[in-house]
N, C-alpha and C positions, 0 to 999 in steps of 0.2 A: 210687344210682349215677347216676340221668340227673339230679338236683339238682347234684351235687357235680361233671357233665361240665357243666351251664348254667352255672354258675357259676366256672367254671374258664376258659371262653371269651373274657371279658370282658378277664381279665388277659393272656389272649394277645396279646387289638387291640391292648390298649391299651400293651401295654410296650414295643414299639418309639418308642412317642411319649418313653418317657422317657429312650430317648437321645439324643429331638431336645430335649428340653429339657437336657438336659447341655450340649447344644451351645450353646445359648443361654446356660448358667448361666457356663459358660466363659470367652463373651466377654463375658458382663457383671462377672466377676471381674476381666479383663483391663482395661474399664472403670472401675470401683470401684479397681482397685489403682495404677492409673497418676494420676501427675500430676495435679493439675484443670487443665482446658485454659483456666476460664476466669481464670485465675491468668497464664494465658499474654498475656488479652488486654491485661494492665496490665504486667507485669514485660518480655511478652517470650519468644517459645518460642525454645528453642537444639536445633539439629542434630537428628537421627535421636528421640532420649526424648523431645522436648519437644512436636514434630510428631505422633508416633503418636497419643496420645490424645486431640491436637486435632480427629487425621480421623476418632478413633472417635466423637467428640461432633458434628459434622458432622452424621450422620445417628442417633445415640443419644444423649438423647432426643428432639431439638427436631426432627431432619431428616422434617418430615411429608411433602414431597414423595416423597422419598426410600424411604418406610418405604409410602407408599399404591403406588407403584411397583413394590417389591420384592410386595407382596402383591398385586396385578392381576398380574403377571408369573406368580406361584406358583398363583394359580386357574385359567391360560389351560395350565400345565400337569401335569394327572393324574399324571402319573407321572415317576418318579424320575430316569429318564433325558434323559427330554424335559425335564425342570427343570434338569439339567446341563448340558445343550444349550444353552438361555438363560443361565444366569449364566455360561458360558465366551463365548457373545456378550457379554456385557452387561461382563465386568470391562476386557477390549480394549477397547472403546467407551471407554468415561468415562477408563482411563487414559489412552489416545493422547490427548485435547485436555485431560486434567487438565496434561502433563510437556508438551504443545505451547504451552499459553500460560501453565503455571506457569515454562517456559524463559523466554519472552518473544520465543517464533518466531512466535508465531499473535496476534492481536490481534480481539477480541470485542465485541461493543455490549451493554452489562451491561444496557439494558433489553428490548433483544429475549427475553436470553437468562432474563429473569426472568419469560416469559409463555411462554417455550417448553417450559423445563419442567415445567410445569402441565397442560400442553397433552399433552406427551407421555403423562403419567399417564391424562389423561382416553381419550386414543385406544385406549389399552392396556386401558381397562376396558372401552370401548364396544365393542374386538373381542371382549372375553369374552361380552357379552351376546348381538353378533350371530350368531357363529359360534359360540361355544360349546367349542372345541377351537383347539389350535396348529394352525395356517394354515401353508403351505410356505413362507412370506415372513415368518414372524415372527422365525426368526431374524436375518435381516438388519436386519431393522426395530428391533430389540431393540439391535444392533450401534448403527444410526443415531441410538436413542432414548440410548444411553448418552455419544454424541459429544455430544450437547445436554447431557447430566447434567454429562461432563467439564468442561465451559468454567465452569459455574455452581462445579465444588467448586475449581476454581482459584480465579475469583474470590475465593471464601472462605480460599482459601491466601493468597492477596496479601494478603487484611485481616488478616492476624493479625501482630501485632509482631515481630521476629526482636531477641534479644539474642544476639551471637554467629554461630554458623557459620548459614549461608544458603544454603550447597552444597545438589550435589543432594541427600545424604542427609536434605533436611527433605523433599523431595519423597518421596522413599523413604519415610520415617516414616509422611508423613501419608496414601499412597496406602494403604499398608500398612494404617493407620488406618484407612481405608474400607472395606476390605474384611471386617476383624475385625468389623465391627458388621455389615454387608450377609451374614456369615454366619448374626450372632445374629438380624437378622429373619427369614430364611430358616428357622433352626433352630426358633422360636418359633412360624413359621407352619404347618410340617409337623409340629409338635407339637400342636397343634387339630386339624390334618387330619386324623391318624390317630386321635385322639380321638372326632371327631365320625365318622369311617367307621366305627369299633370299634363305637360306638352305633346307627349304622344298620345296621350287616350283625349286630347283634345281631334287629334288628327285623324284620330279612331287608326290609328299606326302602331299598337303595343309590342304589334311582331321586330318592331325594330329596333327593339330596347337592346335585348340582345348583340347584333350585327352592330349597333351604331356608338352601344358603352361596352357589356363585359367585354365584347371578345376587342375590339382595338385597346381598350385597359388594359386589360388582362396579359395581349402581347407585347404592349409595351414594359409593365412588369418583368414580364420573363425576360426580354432581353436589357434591361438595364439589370437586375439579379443576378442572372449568367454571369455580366458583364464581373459583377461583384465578386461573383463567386470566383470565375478564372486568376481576378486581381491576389484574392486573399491566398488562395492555391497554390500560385506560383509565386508570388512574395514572401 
């Protein structure tokens, strides 16, 4: 009986993670099933179809700022609510200057803003190291970091070809686009979490969660971000 409860346990941690990975597998179907965006960058994207799975490729695969970001954001917070607390900062953010200068109300210096966001990633890790936990100001800051994200995915909205309608519903699409993928990191990252918590409160070891994921993530982050940031700076 106490074999068959040991072993019983494991599957408990662990199956909550397997419906953060649904969530993942979801929007990666979402990915896979849509358009290829980079089909868009020769032909042409049109309207609302063509945009969406532009803004999903955005940051799935290649979006490395984007993807080290959402996961510094996900380690700075434990729990579930406090991680909702940040991505309802962080999706305001990047929308407002994505639809302010995807309009062509707001006007940006593309290479400020390609060493900002690098920058912004590195901060984000280095308060994980310092502090350890969300900070009463991280929301806001999460808000401010995602004004800087915005102006960068418009950017990336302007380069893309337009055959056909150019209204707002491409802006729709491709916001839309962003967010589908920024759930699959999201879902992907609290799918490990509860993976790797399932194994350590297996171990009755939760103090190592800490020592053994944020803080070597965390500083790996900062220094591949630095790295970024110096590149975009001095280039």
């Amino acid at each position: 009986m106490m074999m068959r409860h040991i072993a019983s346990e494991p599957c408990r941690a662990i199956h909550p993670a397997r419906q953060a990975v649904a969530l993942f597998l979801i929007a990666a179907a979402a990915i896979f099933a849509a358009p290829d965006a980079a089909a868009a960058t020769t032909a042409g994207a049109n309207g609302f179809g063509g945009f969406l799975p532009a803004g999903i490729r955005v940051v799935l695969p290649g979006g490395n700022e984007q993807i080290l970001f959402l996961i510094a954001i996900f380690l700075a917070s434990p729990r579930t609510d406090a991680l909702i607390v940040q991505f309802i900062a962080w999706v305001p953010g990047h929308s407002l200057t994505l639809w302010l200068v995807g309009l062509g109300a707001l006007k940006v210096p593309a290479d400020t803003i390609a060493w900002l966001v690098p920058l912004t990633v590195a901060l984000v890790a280095a308060e994980n190291l310092l502090f350890g936990r969300k900070t009463k100001f991280k929301t806001g800051l999460v808000f401010v970091y995602g004004l800087i994200h915005g102006m960068s995915f418009a950017q990336t909205y302007h380069a893309i070809p337009v055959s056909g309608d150019s209204g707002v519903m491409t802006l729709v699409g491709f916001n839309l686009g962003l967010e589908v993928a920024h759930a699959a990191v999201l879902g992907l990252a609290f799918a490990a979490s509860l993976y790797f918590r399932g194994v350590l409160k297996q171990a009755s070891r939760m103090d190592l969660y800490r020592p053994m994921i944020v803080v070597p993530v965390s500083l790996a982050i900062l220094v591949t971000a630095a790295i970024w940031t110096i590149r975009a700076f001095t280039g």
